[in-house]
SELUMMAR-537302 format. One line per field, with one value per residue (C-alpha): residue number from 1; residue in three letters; chain; x, y, z. Coordinates in nm, 2 decimals, always signed. Layout:
<recs>
pos NUM	... $
code Ala	... $
unit A	... $
x X	... $
y Y	... $
z Z	... $
</recs>
This chain:
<recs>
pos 1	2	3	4	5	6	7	8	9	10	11	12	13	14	15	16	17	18	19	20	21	22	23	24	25	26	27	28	29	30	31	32	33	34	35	36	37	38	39	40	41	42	43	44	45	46	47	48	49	50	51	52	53	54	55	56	57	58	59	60	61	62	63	64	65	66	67	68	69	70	71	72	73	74	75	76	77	78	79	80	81	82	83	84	85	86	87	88	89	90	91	92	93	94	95	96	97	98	99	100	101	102	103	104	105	106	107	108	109	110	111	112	113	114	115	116	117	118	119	120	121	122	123	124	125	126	127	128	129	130	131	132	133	134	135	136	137	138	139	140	141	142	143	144	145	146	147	148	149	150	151	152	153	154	155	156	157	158	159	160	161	162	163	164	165	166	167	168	169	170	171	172	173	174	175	176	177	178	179	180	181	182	183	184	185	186	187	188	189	190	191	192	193	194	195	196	197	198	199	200	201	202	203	204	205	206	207	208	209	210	211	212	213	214	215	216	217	218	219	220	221	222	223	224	225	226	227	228	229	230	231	232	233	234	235	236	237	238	239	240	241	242	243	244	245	246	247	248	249	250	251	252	253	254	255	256	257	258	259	260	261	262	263	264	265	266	267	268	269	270	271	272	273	274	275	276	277	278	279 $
code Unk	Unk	Unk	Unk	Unk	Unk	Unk	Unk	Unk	Unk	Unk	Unk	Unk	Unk	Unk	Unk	Unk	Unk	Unk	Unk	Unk	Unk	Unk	Unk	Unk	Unk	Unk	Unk	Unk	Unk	Unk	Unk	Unk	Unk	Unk	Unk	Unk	Unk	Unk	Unk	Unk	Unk	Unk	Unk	Unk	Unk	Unk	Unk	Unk	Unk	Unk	Unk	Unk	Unk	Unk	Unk	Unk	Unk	Unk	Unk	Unk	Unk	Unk	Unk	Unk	Unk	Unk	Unk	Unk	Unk	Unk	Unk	Unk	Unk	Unk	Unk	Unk	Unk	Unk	Unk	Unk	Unk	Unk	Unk	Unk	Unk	Unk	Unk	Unk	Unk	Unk	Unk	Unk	Unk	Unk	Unk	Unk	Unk	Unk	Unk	Unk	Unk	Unk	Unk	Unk	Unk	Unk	Unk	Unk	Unk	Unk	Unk	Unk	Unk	Unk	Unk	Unk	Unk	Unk	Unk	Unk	Unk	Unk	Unk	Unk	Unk	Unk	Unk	Unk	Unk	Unk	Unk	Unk	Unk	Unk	Unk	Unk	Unk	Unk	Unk	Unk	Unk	Unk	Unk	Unk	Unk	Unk	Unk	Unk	Unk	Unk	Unk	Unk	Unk	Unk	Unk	Unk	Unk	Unk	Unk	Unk	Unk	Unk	Unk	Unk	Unk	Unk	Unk	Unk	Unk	Unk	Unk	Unk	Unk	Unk	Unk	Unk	Unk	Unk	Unk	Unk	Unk	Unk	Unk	Unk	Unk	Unk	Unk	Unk	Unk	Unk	Unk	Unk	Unk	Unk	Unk	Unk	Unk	Unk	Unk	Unk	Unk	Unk	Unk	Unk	Unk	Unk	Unk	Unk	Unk	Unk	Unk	Unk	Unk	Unk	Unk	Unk	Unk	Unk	Unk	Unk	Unk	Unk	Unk	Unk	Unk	Unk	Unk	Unk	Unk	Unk	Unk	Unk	Unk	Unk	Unk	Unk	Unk	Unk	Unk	Unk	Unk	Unk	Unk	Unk	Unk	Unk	Unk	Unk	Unk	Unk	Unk	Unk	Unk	Unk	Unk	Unk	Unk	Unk	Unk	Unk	Unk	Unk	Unk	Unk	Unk	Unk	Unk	Unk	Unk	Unk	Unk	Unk	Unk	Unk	Unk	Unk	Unk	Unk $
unit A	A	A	A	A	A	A	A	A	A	A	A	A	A	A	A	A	A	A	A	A	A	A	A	A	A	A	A	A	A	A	A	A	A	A	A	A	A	A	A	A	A	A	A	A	A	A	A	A	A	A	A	A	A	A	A	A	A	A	A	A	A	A	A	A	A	A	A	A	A	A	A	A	A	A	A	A	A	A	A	A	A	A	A	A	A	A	A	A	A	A	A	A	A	A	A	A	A	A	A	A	A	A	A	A	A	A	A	A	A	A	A	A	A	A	A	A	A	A	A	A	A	A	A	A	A	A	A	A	A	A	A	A	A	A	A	A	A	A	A	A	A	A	A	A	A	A	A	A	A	A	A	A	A	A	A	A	A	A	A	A	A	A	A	A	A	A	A	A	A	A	A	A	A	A	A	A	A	A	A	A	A	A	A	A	A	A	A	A	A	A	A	A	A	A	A	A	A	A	A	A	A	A	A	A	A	A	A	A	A	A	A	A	A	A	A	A	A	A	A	A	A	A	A	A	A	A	A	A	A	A	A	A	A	A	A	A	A	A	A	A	A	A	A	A	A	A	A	A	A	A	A	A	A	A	A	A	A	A	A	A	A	A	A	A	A	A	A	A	A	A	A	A	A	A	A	A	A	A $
x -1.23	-1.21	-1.00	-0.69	-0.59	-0.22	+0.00	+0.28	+0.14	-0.01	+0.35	+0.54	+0.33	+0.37	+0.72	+0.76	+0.51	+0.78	+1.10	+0.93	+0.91	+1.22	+1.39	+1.22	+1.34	+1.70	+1.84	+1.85	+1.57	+1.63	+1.41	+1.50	+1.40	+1.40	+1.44	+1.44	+1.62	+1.72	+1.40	+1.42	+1.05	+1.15	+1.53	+1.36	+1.10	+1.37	+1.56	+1.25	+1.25	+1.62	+1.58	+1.30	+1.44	+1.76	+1.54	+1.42	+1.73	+1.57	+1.83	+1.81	+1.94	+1.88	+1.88	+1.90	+1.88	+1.90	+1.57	+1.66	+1.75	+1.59	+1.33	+1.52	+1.84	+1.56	+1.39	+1.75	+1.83	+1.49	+1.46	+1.85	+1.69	+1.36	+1.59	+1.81	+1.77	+1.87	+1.60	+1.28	+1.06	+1.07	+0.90	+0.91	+0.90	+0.67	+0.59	+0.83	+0.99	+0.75	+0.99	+0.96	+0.70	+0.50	+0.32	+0.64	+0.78	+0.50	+0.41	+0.80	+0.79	+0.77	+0.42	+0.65	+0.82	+0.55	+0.47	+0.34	+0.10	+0.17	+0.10	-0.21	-0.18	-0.13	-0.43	-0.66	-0.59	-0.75	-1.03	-1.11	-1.02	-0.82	-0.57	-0.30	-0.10	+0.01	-0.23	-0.13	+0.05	-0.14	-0.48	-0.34	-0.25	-0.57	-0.69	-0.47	-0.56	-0.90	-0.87	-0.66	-0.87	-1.16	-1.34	-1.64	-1.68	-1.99	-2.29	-2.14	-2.07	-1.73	-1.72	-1.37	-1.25	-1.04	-1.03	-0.69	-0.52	-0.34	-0.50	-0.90	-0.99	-0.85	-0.93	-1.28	-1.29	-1.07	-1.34	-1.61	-1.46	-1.52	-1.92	-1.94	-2.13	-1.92	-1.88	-1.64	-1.63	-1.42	-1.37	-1.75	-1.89	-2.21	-2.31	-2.00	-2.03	-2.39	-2.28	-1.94	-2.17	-2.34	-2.08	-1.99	-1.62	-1.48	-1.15	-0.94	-0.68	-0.71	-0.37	-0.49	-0.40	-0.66	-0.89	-1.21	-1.34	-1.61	-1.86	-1.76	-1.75	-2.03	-2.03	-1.99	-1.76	-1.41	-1.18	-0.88	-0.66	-0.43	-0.33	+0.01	+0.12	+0.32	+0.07	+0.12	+0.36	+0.60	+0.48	+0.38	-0.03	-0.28	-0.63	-0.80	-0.82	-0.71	-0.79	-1.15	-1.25	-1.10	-1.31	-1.60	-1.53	-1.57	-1.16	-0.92	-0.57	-0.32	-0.06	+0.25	+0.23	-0.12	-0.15	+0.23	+0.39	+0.18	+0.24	+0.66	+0.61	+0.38	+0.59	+0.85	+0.63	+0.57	+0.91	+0.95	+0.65	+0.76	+1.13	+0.91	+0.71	+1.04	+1.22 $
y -2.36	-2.04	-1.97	-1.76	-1.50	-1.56	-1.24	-1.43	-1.53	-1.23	-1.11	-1.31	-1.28	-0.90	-0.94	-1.15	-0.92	-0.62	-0.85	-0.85	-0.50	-0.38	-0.63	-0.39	-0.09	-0.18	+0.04	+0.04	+0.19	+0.32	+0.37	+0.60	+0.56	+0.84	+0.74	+0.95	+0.80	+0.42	+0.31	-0.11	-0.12	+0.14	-0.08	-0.42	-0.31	-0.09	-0.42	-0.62	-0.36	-0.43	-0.79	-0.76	-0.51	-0.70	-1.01	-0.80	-0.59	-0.27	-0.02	+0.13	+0.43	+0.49	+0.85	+0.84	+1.13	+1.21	+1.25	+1.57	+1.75	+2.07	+2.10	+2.38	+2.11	+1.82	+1.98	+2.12	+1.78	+1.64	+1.84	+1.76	+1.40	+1.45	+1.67	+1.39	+1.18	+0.86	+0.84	+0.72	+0.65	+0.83	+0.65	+0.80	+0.59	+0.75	+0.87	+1.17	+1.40	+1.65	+1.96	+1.83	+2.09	+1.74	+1.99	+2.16	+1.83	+1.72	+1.95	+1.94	+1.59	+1.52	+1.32	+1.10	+1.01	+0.96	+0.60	+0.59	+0.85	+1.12	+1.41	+1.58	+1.59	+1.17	+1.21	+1.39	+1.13	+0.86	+1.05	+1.18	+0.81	+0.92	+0.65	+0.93	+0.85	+0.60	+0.47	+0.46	+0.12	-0.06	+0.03	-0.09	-0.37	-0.46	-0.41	-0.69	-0.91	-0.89	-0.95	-1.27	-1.46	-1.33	-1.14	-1.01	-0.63	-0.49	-0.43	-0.58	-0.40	-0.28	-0.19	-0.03	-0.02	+0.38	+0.65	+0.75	+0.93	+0.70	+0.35	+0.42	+0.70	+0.65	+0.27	+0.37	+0.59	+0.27	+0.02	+0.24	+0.28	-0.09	-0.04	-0.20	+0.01	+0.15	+0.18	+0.40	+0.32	+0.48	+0.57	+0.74	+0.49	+0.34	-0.01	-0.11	-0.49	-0.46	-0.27	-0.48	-0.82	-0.68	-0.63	-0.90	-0.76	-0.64	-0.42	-0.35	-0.05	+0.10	+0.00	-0.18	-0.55	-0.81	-0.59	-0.76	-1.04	-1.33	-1.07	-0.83	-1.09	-1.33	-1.72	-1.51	-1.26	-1.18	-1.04	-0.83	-0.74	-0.43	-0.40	-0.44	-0.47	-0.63	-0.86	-0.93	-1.17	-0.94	-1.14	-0.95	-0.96	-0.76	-0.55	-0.91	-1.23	-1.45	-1.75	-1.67	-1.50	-1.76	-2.07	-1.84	-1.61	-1.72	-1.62	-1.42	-1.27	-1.38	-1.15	-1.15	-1.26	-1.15	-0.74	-0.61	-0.87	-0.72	-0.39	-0.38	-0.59	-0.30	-0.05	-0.18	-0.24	+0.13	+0.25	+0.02	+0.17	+0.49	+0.44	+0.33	+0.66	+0.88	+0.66 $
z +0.65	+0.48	+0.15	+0.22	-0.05	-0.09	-0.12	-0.21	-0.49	-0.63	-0.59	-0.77	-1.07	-1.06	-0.99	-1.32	-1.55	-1.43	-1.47	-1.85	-1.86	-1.78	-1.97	-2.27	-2.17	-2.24	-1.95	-1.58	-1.30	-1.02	-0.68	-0.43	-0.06	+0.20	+0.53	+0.83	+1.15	+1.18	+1.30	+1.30	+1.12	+0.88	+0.81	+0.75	+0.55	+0.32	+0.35	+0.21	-0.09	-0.20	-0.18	-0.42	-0.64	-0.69	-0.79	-1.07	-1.17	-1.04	-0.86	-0.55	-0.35	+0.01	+0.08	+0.47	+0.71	+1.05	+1.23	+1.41	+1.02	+0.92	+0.70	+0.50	+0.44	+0.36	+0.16	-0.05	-0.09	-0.15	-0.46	-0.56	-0.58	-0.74	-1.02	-1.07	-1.40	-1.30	-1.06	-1.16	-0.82	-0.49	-0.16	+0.13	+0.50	+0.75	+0.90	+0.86	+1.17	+1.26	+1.20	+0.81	+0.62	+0.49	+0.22	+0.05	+0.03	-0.13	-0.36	-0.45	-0.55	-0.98	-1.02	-1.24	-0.98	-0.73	-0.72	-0.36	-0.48	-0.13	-0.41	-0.38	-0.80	-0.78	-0.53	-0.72	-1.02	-0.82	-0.65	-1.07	-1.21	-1.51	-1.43	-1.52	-1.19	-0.95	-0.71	-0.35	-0.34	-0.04	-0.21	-0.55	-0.36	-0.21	-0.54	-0.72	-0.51	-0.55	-0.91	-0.89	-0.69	-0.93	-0.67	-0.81	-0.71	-0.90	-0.71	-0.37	-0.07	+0.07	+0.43	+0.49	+0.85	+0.85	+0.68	+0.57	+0.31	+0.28	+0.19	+0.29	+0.12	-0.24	-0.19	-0.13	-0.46	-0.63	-0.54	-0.65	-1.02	-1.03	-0.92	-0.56	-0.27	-0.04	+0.34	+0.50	+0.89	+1.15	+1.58	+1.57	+1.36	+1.62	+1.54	+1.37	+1.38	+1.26	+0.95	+0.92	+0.95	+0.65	+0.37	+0.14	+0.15	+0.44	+0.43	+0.73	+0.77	+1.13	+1.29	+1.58	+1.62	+1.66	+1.64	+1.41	+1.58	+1.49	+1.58	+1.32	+1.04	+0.81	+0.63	+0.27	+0.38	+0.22	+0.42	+0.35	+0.63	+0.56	+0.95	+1.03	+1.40	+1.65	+1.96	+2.33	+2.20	+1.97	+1.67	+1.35	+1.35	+1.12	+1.23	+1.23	+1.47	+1.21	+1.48	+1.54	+1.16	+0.95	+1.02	+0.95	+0.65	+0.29	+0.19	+0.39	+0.37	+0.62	+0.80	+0.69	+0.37	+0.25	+0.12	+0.27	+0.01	-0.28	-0.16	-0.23	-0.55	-0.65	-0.56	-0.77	-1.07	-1.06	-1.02	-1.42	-1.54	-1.43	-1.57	-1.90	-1.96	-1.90	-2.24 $
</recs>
């Protein structure tokens, strides 16, 4: 029986390291979450976020907007909010309407502010590794919990599973600052469970549930499972087959409660660090 890498508690800890943090600061932080629409996802997962930021005394407004709105009267109000001094984070819930110019809002949002990292300046920080902005919070994520169960990286080889923007891609460059070999794989990928059978850590962020099998997987493997979906059954299940991988992998993370739990406790740790550079 494999190991299985606990989100919850990489979470908490986090969650307590911030609590300490703000408590410093001597004034309030606020988030800010955009929402487009009322989609039931995008509601309990902004409902996750609250409950968490109240158990740390971090504030929160929800900016909400209709789905059909302009990108002219988003994007007025998106910058009323990125001017506004009492906010210190902005996330943003995608994905956004398509009428929404993605890049001018973007560009538009304060780097201070970004602690999603959707900024091609946040961005570029992680692809140089100057570790002057935010890191996209599901690759920090991934990251974290790594280094609490005392995963060594350097010299072993990554295969990632996508190639986002998003997690993937700065992941990739995130994993590389800490000197393991990395794999990007992806749709046109030929041979993918040879390669995946390979790597010593395998990283899953393609969106597709079940997906990674025994076939994909080794005895010495960890496995991370970023995948977050709903199966045949309407029950929340990552990219992975937690049934068939787990009795074969060295450690895996379970879903819910493996990377989506460090991801919000991240978030809000950034929204307190971000609060903490504007003092």
């Amino acid at each position: 029986m494999s190991m299985r890498l606990k989100g919850n508690e990489v979470s908490q800890k986090i969650l307590e390291d911030t609590a300490q943090i703000l408590r410093q600061l001597h004034r309030a932080s606020k988030l800010c979450i955009v929402r487009f629409g009322s989609d039931a996802a995008d509601l309990s997962y902004q409902n996750s976020i609250i409950k968490k930021c109240d158990s740390v005394g971090v504030n929160v407004q929800v900016a909400a907007f209709g789905a059909d709105i302009t990108s002219a009267d988003f994007m007025r109000r998106f910058r009323e909010l990125n001017a506004s001094p009492e906010i210190d984070g902005i996330l943003v819930l995608r994905p956004i309407p398509k009428q929404i110019d993605a890049d001018k809002m973007q560009d538009a949002l304060c780097a201070k502010k970004d602690i999603d990292c959707i900024g091609n300046l946040g961005l570029g920080s992680v692809f140089v590794g100057d570790g002057k902005s935010f890191a996209p919070c599901t690759a920090q994520a991934v990251m974290e919990i790594l280094k609490h169960y005392q995963v060594d990286l350097c010299g072993k080889h990554a295969v990632i599973l996508g190639r986002s923007l998003v997690v993937s891609k700065p992941l990739a460059m995130m994993l590389l600052e800490q000197n393991a070999t990395i794999t990007i794989c992806h749709s046109k990928t030929k041979n993918l469970c040879r390669i995946t059978r390979e790597a010593d850590i395998l990283i899953s962020a393609i969106g597709h549930p079940k997906f990674v099998d025994s076939r994909y997987v080794n005895k010495d493997m960890v496995v991370i499972d970023v995948g977050i979906n709903t199966d045949e059954n309407g029950k929340i299940c990552g990219d992975i087959d937690f049934d068939s991988v787990e009795p074969i992998v060295s450690s895996i993370t379970p879903v819910p409660g493996g990377v989506g739990a460090v991801t919000t406790a991240i978030l809000i740790r950034n929204t307190v660090l971000a609060a903490s550079k504007s003092t």
